[in-house]
C-alpha positions in Angstrom: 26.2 9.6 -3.8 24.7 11.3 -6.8 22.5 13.8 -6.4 18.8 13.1 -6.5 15.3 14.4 -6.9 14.2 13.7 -3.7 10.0 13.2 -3.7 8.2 13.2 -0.2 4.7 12.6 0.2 3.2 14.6 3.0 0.6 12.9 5.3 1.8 9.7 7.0 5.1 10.0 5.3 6.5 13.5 6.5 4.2 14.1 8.7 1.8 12.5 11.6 -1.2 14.8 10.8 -3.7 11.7 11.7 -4.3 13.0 14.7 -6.0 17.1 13.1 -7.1 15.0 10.1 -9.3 12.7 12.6 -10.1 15.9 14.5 -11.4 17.5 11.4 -13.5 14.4 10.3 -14.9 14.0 13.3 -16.3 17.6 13.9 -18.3 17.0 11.0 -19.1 13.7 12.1 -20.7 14.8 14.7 -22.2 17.7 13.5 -24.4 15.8 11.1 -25.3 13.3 13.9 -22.8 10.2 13.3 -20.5 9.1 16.2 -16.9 10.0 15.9 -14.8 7.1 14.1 -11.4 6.1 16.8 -7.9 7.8 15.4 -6.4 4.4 14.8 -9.1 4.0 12.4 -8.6 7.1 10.3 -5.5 6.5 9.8 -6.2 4.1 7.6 -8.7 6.0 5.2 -6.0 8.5 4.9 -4.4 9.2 0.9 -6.8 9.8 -1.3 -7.5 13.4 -0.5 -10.0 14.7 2.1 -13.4 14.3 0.2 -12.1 10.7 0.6 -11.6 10.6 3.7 -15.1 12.1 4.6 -16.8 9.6 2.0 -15.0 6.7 4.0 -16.2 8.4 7.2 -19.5 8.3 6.7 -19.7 4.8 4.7 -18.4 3.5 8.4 -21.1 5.5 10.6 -24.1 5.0 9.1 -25.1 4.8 5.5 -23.2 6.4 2.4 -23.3 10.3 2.1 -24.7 11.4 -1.1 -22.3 12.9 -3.9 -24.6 16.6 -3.1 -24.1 16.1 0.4 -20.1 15.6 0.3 -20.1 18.7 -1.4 -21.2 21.0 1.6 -19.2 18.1 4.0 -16.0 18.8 2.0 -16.3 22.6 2.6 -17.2 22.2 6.4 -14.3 19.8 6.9 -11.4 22.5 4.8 -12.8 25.2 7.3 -12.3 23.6 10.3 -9.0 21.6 9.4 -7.8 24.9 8.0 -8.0 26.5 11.4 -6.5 23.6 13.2 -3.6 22.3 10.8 -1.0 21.6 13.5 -2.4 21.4 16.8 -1.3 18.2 16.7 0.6 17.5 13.9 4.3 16.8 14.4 6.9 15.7 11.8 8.1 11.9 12.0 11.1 11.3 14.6 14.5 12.3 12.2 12.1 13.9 9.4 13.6 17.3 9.8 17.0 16.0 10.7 17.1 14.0 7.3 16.0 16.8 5.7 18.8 19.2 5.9 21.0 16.6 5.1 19.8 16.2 2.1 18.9 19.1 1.3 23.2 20.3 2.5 23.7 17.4 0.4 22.7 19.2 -2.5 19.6 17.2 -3.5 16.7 19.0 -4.8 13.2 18.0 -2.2 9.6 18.3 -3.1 6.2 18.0 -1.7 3.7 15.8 -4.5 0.3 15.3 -1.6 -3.3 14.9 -2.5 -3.4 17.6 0.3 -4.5 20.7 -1.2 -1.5 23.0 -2.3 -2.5 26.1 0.1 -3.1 23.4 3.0 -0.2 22.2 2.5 2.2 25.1 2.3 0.0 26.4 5.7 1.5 22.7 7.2 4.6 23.4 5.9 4.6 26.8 7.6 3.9 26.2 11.0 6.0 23.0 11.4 9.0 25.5 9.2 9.9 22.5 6.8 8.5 25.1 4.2 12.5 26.2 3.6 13.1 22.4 2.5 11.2 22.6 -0.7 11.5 24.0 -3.6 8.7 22.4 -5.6 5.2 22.1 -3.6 2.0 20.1 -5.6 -0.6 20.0 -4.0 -3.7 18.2 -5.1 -5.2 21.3 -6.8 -1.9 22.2 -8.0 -2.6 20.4 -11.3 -5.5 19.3 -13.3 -5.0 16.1 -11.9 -3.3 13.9 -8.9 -2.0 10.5 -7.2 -2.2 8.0 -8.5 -2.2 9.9 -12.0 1.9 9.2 -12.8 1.9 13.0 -14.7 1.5 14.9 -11.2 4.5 13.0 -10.1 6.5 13.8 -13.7 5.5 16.9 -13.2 6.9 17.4 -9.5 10.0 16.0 -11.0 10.3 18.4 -14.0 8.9 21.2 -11.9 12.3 20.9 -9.4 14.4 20.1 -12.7 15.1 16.8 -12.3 15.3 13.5 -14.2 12.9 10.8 -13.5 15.4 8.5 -14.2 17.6 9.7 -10.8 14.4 10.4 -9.0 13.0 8.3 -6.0 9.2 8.9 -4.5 9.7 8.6 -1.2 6.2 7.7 0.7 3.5 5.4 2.6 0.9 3.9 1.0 -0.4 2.5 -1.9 -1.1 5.4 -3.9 2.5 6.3 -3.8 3.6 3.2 -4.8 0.9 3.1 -7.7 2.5 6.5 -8.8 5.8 5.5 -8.5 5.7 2.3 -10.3 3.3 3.5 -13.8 5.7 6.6 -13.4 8.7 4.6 -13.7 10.5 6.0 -10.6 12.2 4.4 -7.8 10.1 3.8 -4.8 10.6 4.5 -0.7 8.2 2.9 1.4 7.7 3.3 5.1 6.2 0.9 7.3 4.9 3.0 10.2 2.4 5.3 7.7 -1.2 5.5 7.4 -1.9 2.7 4.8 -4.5 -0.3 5.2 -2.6 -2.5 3.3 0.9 -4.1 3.5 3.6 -2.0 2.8 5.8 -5.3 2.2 3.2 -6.0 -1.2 3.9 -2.2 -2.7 7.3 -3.8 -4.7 9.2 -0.9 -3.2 12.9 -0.7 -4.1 13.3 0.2 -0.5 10.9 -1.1 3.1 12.2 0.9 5.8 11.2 1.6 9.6 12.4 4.9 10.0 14.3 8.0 9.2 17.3 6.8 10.0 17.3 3.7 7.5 16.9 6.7 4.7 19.9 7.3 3.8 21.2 4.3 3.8 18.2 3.2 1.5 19.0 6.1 -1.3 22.8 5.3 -1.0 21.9 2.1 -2.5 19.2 3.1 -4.8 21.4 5.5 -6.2 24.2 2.7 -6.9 21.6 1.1 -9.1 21.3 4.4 -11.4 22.7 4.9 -14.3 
């Protein structure tokens, strides 16, 4: 197989961090006087970045926080999620296998999350998939993020690769939004964190699990020029 620019997405893709993201959401939550929302619901407000996640948390315990009062929310949730990254976050069964194949394979990896960068590389640390990656972009990384298609031509040149023999490899609906105005081929597992379909996304690949990956680029890469 050629060699490829390889393009993970972080939460719900790499990792299951559902279980500190809820953890974080929830402490503020609670702290502001709204009942904690259930784990299996938070996984599916996951992907658009944590003030997000905090807007879709309070929308479904109560009424709508103000723009001002996300602000100070945001800030509370970074702190506490910052101090309790992976207490329970784990990387998906075959992640790290699949990873140092590829990566002994000799194609190039990268992180492209609306996590923010340091967050991520902290993730990245204390699970030690950090040595995987050469190129890490966060969601403060660049002016902009998913589903923006420049932050994932930007991973892409930022690893020197070629869109063109690139494949965004992720979950949800923002990856597949990325993927497709970007013009890049397109991974999709089933098990992540979105609320949608993953069968609608018009993925070049639907898979189950690690161990359908390779099998999946194999083929995607056939189709290259």
């Amino acid at each position: 197989m050629q060699k490829l620019s390889l393009v993970f997405d972080l939460d719900g893709t790499l990792v299951d961090t559902a279980p500190d993201l809820s953890g974080a959401m929830n402490a503020v939550l609670r702290a502001h006087g709204r009942v904690a929302v259930p784990d299996a619901d938070v996984r599916h407000m996951v992907g658009r970045g944590a003030r997000a996640l905090l807007e879709r948390g309070f929308a479904a315990t109560g009424a709508a926080a103000s723009t001002e009062a996300l602000d100070g929310y945001f800030d509370e949730f970074i702190a506490y999620y910052g101090a309790h990254i992976a207490d329970g976050s784990v990387p998906f069964a075959g992640a790290r296998e699949a990873l140092a194949r590829f990566q002994a394979e000799g194609h190039s990896l990268a992180i492209c999350t609306n996590k923010p960068e340091a967050l991520s590389r902290n993730l990245l640390d204390a699970l030690d998939l950090t040595r995987f990656f050469g190129t890490i972009v966060g969601a403060d990384t660049l002016p902009t993020r998913k589903p923006d298609p420049l932050v994932l031509l930007k991973t892409i040149e930022l690893m020197g690769g070629d869109p063109k023999r690139a494949v965004m490899i992720g979950d949800s609906e923002v990856d597949a939004e990325t993927a497709r105005m970007a013009g890049v081929k397109l991974v999709i597992f089933t098990f992540g964190y979105s609320a949608f379909d993953p069968a609608t996304f018009g993925a070049n690949a639907l898979i189950h699990g690690y161990d359908e990956l390779p099998g999946a680029l194999a083929q995607i890469a056939a189709t290259m020029g």
